[in-house]
mmCIF file as gemmi writes it, N, C-alpha and C atoms, coordinates in Angstrom:
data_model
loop_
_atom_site.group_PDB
_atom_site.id
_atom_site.type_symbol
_atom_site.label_atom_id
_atom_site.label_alt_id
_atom_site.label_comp_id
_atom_site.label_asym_id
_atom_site.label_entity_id
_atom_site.label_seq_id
_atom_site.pdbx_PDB_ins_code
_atom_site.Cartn_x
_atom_site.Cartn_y
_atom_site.Cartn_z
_atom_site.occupancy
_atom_site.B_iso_or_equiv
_atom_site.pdbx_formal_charge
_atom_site.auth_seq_id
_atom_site.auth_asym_id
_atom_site.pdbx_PDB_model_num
ATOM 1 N N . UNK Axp A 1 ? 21.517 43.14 22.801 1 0 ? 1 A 1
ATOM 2 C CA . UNK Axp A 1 ? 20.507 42.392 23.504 1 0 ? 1 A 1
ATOM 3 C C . UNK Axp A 1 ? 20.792 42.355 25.015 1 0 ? 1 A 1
ATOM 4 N N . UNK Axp A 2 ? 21.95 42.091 25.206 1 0 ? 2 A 1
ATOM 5 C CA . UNK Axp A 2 ? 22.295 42.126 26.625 1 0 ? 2 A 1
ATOM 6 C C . UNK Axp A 2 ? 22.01 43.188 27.516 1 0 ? 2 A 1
ATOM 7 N N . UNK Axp A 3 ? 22.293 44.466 26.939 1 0 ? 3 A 1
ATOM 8 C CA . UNK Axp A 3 ? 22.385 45.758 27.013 1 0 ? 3 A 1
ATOM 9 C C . UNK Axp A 3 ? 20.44 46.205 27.382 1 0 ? 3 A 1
ATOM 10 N N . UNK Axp A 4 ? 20.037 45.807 26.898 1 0 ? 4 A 1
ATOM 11 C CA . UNK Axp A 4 ? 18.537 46.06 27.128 1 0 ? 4 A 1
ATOM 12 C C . UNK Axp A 4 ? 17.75 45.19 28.177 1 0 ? 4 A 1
ATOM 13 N N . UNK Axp A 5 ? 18.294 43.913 28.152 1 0 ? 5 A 1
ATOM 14 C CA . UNK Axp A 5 ? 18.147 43.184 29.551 1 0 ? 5 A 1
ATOM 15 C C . UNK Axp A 5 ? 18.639 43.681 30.323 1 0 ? 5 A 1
ATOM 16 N N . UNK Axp A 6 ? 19.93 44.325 30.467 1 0 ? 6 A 1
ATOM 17 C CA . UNK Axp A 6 ? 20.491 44.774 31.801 1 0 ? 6 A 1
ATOM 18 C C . UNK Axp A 6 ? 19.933 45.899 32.25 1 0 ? 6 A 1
ATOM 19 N N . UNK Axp A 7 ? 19.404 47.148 31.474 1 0 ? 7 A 1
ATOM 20 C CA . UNK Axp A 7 ? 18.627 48.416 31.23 1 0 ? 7 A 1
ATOM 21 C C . UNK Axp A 7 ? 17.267 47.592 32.067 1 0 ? 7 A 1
ATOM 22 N N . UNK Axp A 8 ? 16.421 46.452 31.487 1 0 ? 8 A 1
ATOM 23 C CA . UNK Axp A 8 ? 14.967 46.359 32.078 1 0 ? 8 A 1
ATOM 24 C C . UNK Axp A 8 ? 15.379 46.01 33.584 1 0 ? 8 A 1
ATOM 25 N N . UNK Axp A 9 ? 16.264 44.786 33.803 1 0 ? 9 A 1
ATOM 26 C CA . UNK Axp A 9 ? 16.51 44.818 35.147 1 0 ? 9 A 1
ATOM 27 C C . UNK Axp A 9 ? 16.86 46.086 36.171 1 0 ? 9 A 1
ATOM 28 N N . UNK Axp A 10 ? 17.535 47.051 35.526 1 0 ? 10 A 1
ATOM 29 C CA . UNK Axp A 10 ? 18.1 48.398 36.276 1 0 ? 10 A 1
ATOM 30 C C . UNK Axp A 10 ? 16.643 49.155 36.778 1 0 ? 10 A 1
ATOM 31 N N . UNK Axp A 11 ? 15.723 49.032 35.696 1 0 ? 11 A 1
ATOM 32 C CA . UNK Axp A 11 ? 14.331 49.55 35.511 1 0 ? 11 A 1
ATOM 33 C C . UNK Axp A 11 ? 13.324 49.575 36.631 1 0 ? 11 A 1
ATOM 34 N N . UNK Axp A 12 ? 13.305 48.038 36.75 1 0 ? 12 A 1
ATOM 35 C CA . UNK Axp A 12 ? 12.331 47.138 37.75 1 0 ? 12 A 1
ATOM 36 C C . UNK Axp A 12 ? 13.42 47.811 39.1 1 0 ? 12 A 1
ATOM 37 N N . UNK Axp A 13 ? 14.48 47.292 39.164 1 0 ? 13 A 1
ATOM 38 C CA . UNK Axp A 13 ? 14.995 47.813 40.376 1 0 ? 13 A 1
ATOM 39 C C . UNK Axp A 13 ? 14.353 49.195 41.286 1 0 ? 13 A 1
ATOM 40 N N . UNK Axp A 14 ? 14.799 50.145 39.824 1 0 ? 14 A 1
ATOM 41 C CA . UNK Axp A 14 ? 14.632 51.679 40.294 1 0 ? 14 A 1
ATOM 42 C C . UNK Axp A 14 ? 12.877 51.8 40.456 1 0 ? 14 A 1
ATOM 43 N N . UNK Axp A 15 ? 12.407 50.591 39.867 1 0 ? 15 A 1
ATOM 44 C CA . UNK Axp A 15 ? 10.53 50.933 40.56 1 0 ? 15 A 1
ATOM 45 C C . UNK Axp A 15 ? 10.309 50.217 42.069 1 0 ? 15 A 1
ATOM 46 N N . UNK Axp A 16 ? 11.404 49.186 42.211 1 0 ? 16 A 1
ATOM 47 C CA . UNK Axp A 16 ? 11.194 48.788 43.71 1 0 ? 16 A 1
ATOM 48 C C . UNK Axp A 16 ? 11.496 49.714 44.532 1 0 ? 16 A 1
ATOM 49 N N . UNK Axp A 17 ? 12.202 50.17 44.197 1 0 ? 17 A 1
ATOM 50 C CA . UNK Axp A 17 ? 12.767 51.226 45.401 1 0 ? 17 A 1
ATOM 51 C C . UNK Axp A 17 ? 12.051 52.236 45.456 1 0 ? 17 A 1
ATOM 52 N N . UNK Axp A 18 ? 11.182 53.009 44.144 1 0 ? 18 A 1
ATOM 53 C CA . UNK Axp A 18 ? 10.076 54.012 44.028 1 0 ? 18 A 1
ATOM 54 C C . UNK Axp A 18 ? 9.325 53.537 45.022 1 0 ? 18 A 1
ATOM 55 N N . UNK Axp A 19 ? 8.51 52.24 44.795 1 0 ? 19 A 1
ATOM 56 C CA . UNK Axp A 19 ? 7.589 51.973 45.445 1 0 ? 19 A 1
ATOM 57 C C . UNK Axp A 19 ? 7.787 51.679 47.105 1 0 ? 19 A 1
ATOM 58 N N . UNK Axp A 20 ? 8.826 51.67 47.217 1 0 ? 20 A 1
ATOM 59 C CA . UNK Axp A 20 ? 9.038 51.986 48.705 1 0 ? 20 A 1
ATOM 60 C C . UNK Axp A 20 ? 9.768 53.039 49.482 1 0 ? 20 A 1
ATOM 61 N N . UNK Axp A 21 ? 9.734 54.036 48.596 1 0 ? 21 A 1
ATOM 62 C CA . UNK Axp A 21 ? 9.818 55.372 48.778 1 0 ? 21 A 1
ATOM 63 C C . UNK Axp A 21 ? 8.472 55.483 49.049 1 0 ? 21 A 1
ATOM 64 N N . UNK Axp A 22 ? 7.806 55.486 48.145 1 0 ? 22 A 1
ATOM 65 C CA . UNK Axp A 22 ? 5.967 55.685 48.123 1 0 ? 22 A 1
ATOM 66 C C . UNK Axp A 22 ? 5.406 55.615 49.568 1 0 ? 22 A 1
ATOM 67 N N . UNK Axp A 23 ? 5.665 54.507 49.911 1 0 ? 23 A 1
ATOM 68 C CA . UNK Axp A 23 ? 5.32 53.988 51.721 1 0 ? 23 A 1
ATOM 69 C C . UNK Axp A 23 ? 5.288 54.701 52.387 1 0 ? 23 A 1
ATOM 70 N N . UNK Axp A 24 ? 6.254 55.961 52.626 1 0 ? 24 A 1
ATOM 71 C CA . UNK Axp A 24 ? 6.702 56.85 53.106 1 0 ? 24 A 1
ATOM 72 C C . UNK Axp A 24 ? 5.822 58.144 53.16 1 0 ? 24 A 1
ATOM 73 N N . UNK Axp A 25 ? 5.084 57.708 52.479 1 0 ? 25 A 1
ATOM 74 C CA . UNK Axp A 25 ? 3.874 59.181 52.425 1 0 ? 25 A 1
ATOM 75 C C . UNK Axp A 25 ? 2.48 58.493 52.102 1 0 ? 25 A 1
ATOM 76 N N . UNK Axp A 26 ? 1.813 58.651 53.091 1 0 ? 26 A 1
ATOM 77 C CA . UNK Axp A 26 ? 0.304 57.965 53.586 1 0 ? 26 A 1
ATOM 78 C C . UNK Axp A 26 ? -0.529 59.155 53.206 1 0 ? 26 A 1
ATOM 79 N N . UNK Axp A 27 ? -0.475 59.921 52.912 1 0 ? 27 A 1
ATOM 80 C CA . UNK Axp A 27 ? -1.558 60.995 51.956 1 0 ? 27 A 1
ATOM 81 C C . UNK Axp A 27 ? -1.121 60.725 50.513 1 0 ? 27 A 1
ATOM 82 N N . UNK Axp A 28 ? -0.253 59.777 49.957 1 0 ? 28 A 1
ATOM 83 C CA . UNK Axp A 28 ? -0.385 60.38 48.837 1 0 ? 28 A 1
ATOM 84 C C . UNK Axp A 28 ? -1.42 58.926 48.146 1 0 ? 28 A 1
ATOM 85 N N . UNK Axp A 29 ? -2.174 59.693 47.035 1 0 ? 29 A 1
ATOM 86 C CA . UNK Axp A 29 ? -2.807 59.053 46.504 1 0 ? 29 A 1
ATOM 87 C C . UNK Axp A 29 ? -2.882 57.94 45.946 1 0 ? 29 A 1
ATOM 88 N N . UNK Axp A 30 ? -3.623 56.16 46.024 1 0 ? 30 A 1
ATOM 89 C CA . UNK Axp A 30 ? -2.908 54.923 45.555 1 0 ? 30 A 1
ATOM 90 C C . UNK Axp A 30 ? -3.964 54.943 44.698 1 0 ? 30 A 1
ATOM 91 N N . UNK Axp A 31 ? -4.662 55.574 43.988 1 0 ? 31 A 1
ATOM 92 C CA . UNK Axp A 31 ? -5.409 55.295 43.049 1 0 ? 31 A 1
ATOM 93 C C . UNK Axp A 31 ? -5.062 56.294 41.856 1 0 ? 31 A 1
ATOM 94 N N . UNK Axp A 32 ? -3.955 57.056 42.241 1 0 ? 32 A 1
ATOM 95 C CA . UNK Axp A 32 ? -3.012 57.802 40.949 1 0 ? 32 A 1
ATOM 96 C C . UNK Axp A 32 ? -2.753 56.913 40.117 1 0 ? 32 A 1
ATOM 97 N N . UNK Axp A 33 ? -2.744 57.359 39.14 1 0 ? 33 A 1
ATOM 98 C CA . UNK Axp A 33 ? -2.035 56.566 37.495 1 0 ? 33 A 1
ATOM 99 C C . UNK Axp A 33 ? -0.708 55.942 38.188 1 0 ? 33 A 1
ATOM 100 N N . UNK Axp A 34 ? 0.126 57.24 38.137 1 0 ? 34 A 1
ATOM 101 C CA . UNK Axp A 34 ? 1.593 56.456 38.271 1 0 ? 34 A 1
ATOM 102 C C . UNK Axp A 34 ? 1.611 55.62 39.497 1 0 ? 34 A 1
ATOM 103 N N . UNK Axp A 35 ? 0.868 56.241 40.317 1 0 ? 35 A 1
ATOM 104 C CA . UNK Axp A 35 ? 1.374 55.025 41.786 1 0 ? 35 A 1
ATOM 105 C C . UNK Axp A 35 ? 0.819 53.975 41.759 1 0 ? 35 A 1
ATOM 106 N N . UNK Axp A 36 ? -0.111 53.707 41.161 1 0 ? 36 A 1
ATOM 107 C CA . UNK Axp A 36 ? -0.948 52.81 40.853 1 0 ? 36 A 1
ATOM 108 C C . UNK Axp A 36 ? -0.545 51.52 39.711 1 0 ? 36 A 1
ATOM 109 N N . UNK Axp A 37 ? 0.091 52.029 38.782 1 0 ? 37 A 1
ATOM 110 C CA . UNK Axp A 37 ? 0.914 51.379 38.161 1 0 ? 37 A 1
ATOM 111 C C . UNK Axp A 37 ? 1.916 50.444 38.365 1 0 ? 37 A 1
ATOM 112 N N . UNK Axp A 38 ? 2.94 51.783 39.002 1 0 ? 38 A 1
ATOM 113 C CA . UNK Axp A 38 ? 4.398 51.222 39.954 1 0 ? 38 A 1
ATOM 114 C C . UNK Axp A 38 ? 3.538 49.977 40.896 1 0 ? 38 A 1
ATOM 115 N N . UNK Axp A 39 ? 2.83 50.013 41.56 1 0 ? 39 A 1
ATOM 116 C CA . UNK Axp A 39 ? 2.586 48.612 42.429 1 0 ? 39 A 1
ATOM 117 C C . UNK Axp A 39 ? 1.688 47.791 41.803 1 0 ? 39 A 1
ATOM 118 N N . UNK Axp A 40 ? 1.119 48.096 40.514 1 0 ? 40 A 1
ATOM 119 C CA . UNK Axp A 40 ? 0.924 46.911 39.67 1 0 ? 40 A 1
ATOM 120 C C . UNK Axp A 40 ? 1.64 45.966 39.265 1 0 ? 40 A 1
ATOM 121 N N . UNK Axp A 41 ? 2.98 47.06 39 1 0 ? 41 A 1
ATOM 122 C CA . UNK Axp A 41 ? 4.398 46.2 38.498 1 0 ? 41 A 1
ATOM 123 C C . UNK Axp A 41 ? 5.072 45.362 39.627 1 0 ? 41 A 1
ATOM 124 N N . UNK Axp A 42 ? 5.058 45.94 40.501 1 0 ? 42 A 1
ATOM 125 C CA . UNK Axp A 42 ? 5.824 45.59 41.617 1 0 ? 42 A 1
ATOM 126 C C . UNK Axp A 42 ? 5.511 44.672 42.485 1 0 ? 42 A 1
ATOM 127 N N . UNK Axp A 43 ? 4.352 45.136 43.063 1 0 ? 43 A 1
ATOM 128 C CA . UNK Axp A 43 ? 3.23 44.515 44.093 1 0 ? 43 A 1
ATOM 129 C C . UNK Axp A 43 ? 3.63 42.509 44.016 1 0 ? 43 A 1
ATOM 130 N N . UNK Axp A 44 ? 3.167 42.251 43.029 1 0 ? 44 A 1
ATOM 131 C CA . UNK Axp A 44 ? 3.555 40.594 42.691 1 0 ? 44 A 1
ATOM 132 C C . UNK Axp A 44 ? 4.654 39.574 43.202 1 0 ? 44 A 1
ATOM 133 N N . UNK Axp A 45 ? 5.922 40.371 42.456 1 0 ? 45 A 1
ATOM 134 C CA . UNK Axp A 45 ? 7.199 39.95 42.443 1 0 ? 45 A 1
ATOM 135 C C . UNK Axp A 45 ? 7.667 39.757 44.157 1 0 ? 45 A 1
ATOM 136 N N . UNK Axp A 46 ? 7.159 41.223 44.863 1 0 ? 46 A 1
ATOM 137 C CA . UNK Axp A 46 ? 7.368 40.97 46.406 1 0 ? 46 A 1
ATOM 138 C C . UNK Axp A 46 ? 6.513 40.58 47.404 1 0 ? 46 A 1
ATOM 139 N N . UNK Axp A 47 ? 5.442 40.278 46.417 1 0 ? 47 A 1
ATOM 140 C CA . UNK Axp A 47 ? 4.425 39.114 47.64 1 0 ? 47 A 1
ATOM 141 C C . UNK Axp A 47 ? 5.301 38.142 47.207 1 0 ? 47 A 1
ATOM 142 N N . UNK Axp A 48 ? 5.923 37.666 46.485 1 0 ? 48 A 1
ATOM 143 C CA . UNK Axp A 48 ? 6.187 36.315 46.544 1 0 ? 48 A 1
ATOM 144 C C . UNK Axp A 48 ? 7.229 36.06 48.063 1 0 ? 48 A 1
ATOM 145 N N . UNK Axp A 49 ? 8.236 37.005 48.38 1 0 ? 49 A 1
ATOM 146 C CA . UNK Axp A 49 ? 8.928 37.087 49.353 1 0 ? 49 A 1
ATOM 147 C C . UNK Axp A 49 ? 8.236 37.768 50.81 1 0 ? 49 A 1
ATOM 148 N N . UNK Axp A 50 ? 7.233 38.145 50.485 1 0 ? 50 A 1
ATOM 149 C CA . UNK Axp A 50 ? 6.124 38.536 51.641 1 0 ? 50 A 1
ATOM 150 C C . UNK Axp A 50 ? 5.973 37.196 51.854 1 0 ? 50 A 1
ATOM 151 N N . UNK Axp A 51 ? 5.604 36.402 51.808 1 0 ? 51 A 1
ATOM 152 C CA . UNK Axp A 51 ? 5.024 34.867 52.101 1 0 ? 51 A 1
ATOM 153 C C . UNK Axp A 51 ? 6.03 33.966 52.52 1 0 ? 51 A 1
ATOM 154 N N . UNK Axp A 52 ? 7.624 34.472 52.507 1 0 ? 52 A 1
ATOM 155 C CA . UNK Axp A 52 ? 8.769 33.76 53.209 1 0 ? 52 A 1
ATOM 156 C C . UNK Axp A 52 ? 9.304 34.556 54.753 1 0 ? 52 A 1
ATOM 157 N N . UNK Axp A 53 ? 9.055 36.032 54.259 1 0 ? 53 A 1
ATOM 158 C CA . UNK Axp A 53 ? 9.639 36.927 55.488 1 0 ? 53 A 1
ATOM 159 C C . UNK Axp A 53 ? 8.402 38.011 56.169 1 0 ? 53 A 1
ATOM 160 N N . UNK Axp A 54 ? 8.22 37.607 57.082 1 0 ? 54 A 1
ATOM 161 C CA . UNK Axp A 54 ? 6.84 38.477 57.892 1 0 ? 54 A 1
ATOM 162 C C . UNK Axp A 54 ? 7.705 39.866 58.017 1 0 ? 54 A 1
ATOM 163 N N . UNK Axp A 55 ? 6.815 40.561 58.087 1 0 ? 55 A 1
ATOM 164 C CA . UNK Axp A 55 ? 7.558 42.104 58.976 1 0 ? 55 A 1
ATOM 165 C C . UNK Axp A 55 ? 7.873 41.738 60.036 1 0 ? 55 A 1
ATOM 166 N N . UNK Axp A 56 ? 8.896 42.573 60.527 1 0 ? 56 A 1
ATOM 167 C CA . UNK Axp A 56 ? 9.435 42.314 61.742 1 0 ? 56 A 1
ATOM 168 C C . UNK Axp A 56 ? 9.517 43.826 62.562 1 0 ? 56 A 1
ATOM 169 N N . UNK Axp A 57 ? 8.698 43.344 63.77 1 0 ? 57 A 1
ATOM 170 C CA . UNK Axp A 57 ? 8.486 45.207 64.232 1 0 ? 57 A 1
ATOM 171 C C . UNK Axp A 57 ? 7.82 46.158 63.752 1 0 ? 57 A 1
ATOM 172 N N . UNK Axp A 58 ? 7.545 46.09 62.435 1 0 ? 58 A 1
ATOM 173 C CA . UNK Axp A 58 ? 6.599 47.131 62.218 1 0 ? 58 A 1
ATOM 174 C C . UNK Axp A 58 ? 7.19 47.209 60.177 1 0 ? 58 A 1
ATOM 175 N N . UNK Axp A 59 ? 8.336 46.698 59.903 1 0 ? 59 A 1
ATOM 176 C CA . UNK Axp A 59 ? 9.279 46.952 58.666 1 0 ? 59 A 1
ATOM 177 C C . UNK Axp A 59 ? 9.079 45.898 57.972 1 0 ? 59 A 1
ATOM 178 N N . UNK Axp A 60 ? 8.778 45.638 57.101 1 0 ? 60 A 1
ATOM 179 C CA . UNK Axp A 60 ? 8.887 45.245 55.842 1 0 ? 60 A 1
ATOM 180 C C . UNK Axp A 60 ? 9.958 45.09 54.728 1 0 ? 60 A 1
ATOM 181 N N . UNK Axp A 61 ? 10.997 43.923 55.049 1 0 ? 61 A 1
ATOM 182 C CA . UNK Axp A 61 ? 12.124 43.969 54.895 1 0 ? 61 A 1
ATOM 183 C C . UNK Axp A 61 ? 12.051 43.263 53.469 1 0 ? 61 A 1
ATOM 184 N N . UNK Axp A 62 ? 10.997 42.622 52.985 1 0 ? 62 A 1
ATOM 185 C CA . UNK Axp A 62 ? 10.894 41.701 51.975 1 0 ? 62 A 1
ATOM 186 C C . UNK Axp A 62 ? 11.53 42.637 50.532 1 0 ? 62 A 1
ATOM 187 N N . UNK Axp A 63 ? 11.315 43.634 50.325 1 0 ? 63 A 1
ATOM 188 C CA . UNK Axp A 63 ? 12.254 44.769 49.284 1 0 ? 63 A 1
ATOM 189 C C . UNK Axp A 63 ? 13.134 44.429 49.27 1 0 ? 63 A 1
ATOM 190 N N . UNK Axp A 64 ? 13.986 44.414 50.448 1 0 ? 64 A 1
ATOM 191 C CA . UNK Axp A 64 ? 15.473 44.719 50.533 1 0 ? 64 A 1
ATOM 192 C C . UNK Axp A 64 ? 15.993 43.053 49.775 1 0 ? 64 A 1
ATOM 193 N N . UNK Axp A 65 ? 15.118 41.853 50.408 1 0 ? 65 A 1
ATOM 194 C CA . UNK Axp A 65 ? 15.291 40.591 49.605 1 0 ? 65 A 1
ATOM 195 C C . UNK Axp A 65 ? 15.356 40.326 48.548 1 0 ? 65 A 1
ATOM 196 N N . UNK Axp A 66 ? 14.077 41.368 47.875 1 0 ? 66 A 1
ATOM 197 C CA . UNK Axp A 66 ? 13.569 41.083 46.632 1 0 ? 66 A 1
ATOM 198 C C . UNK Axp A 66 ? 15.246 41.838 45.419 1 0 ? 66 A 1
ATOM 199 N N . UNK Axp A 67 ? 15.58 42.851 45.83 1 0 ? 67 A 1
ATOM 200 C CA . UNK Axp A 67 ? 16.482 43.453 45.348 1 0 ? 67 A 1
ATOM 201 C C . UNK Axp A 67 ? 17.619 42.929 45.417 1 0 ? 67 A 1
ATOM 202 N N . UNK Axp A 68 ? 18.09 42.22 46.371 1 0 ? 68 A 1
ATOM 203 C CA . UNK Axp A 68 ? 18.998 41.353 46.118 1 0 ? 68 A 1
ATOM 204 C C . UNK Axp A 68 ? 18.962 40.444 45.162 1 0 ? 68 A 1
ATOM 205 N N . UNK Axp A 69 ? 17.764 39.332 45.218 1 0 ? 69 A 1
ATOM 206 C CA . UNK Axp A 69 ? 17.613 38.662 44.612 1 0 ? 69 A 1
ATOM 207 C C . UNK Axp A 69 ? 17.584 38.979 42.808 1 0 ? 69 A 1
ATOM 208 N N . UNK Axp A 70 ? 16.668 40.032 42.499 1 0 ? 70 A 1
ATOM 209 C CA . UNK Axp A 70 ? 16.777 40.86 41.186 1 0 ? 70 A 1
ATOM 210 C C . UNK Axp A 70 ? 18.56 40.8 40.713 1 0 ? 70 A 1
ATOM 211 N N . UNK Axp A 71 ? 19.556 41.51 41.674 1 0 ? 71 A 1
ATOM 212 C CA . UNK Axp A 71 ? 20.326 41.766 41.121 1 0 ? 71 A 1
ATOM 213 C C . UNK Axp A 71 ? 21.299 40.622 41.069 1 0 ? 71 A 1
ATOM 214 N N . UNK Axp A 72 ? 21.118 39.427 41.812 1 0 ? 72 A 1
ATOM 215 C CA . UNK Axp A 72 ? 21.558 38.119 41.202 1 0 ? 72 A 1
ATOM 216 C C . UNK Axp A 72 ? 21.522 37.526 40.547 1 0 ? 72 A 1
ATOM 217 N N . UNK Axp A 73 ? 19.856 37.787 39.743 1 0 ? 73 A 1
ATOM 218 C CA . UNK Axp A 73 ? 19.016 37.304 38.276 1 0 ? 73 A 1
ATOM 219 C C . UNK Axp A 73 ? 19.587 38.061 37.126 1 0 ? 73 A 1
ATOM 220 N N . UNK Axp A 74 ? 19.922 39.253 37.494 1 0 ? 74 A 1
ATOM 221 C CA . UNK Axp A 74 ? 20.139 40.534 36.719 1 0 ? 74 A 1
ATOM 222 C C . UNK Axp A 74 ? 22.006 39.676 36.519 1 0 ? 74 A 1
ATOM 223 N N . UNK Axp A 75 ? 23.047 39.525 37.357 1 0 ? 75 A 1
ATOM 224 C CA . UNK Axp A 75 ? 23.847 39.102 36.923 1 0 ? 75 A 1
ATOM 225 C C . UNK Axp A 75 ? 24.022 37.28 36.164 1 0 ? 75 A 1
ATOM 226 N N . UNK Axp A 76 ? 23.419 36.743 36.555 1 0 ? 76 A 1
ATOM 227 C CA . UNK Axp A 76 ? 23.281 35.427 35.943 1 0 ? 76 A 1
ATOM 228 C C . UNK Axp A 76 ? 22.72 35.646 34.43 1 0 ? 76 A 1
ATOM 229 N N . UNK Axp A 77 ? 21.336 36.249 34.271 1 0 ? 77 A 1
ATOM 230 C CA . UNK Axp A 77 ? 20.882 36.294 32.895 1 0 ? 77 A 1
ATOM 231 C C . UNK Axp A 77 ? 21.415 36.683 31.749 1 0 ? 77 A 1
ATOM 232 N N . UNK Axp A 78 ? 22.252 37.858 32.833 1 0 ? 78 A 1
ATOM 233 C CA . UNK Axp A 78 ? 23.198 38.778 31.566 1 0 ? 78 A 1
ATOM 234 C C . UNK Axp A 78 ? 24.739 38.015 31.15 1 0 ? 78 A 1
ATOM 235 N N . UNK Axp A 79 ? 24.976 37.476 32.111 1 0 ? 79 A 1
ATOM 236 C CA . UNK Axp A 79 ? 25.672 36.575 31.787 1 0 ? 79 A 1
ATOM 237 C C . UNK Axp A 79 ? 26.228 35.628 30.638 1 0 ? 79 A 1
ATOM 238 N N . UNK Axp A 80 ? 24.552 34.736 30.966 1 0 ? 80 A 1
ATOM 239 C CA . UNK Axp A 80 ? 24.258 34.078 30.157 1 0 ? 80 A 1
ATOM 240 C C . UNK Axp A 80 ? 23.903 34.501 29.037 1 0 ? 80 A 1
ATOM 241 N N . UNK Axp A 81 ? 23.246 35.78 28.897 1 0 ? 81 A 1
ATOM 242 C CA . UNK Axp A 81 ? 23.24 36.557 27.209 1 0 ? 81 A 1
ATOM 243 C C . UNK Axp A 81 ? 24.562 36.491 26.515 1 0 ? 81 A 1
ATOM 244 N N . UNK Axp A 82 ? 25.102 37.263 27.407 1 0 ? 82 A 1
ATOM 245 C CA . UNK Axp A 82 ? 26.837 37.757 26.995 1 0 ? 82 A 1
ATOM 246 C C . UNK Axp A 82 ? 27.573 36.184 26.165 1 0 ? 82 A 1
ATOM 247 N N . UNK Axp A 83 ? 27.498 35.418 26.897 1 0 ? 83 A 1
ATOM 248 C CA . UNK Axp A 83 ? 27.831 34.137 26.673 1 0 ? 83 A 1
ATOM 249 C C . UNK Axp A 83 ? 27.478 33.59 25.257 1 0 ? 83 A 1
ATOM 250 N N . UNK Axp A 84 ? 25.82 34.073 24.793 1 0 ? 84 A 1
ATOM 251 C CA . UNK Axp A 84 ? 25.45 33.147 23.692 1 0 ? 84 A 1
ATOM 252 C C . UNK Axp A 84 ? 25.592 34.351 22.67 1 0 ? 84 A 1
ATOM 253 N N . UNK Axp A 85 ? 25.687 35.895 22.553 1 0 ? 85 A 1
ATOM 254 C CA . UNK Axp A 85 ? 25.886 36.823 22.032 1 0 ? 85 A 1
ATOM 255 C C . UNK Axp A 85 ? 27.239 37.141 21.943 1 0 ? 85 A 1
């Protein structure tokens, strides 16, 4: 059980970082399946930290927050699995 929580958290991670790879290319299509998806998933979780940290200069640092934060959830939860498992 733990093992698959730690796998979905690794998951979500590796789509934050997709999706801001994505940024990086302004021709590519946001009404594609997959890209379209990835910031279905994503999009949410980092407005919530969009609404604490403005861009600054032109960057959009709220990712780099959000990923921290993930991988603090990601160690506490699993934790706490490990613990009751």
């Amino acid at each position: 059980m733990v093992r698959i929580v730690y796998n979905l958290f690794q998951l979500y991670f590796i789509l934050i970082i997709l999706y801001c790879f994505m940024s990086f290319f302004p021709r590519l299509d946001r009404n594609s399946g997959a890209v379209r998806i990835v910031a279905t998933l994503v999009e949410p979780y980092l407005a919530i930290f969009r609404r604490f940290i403005p861009p600054a200069g032109g960057l959009d640092f709220s990712p780099i927050i959000a990923m921290i934060v993930l991988q603090i959830l990601q160690v506490l939860v699993c934790s706490m699995l490990s613990a009751i498992y």
